[in-house]
C-alpha positions in Angstrom: 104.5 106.5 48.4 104.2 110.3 47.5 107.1 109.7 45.6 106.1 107.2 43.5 103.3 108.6 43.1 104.5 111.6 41.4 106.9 109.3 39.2 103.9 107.6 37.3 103.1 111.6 37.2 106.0 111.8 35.3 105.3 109.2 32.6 101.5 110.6 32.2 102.2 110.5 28.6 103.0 106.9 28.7 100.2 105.7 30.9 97.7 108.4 30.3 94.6 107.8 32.6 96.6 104.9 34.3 99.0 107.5 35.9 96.5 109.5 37.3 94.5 106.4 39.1 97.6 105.0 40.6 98.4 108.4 41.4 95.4 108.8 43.9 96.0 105.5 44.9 99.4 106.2 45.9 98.3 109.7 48.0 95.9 108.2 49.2 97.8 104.9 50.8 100.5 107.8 51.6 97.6 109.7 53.8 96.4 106.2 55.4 99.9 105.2 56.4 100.5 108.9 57.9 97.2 108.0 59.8 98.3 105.2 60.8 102.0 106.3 62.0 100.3 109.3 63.9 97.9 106.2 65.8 101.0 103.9 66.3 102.9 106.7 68.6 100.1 107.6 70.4 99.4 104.7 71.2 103.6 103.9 72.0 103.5 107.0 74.4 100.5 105.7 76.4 102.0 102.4 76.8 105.1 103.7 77.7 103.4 105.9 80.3 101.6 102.8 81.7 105.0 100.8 81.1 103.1 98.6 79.2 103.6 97.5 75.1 101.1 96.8 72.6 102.0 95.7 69.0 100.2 96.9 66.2 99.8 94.7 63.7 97.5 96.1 61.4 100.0 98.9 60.6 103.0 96.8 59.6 100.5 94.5 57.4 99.0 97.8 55.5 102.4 99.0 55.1 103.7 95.8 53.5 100.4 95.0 51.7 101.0 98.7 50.0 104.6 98.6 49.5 103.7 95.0 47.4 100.9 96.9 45.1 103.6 100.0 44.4 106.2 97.0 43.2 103.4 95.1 41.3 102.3 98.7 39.3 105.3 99.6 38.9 106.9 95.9 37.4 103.6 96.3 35.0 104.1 99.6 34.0 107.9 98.6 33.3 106.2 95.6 31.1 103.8 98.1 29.4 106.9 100.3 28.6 108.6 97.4 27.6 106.3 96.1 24.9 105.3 99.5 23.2 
């Protein structure tokens, strides 16, 4: 995500304020998914200590829910490239 993030960097001059909101989105999902990963393998350990799994849903659906709004930006900003 960081690194998409920095691509719509890239094309500022395209986009203009457009790269800079999907750039905080992006960082921001990025920081939300580390979050996430660092709750996930806590939470693996314990249950590995107490021999014991859990699934964690709510990771897996954020991470596909933001990998679907990075394609969706970036197939619109292709479009908007497309038609200038």
């Amino acid at each position: 995500m960081t690194v998409v993030s920095l691509i719509f960097m890239r094309f500022i001059n395209v986009f203009q304020g457009w790269s800079v909101a999907i750039f905080v989105v992006c960082m921001g999902m990025a920081i939300v998914a580390i979050a996430m990963q660092v709750r996930r393998y806590r939470l693996g350990s314990v249950s590995i200590r107490a021999e014991r799994g859990r699934p964690t849903p709510w990771a897996v659906i954020f991470l596909t829910s933001s990998v679907c709004l990075i394609a969706a930006l970036s197939i619109a900003s292709v479009i908007k490239i497309s038609l200038l």
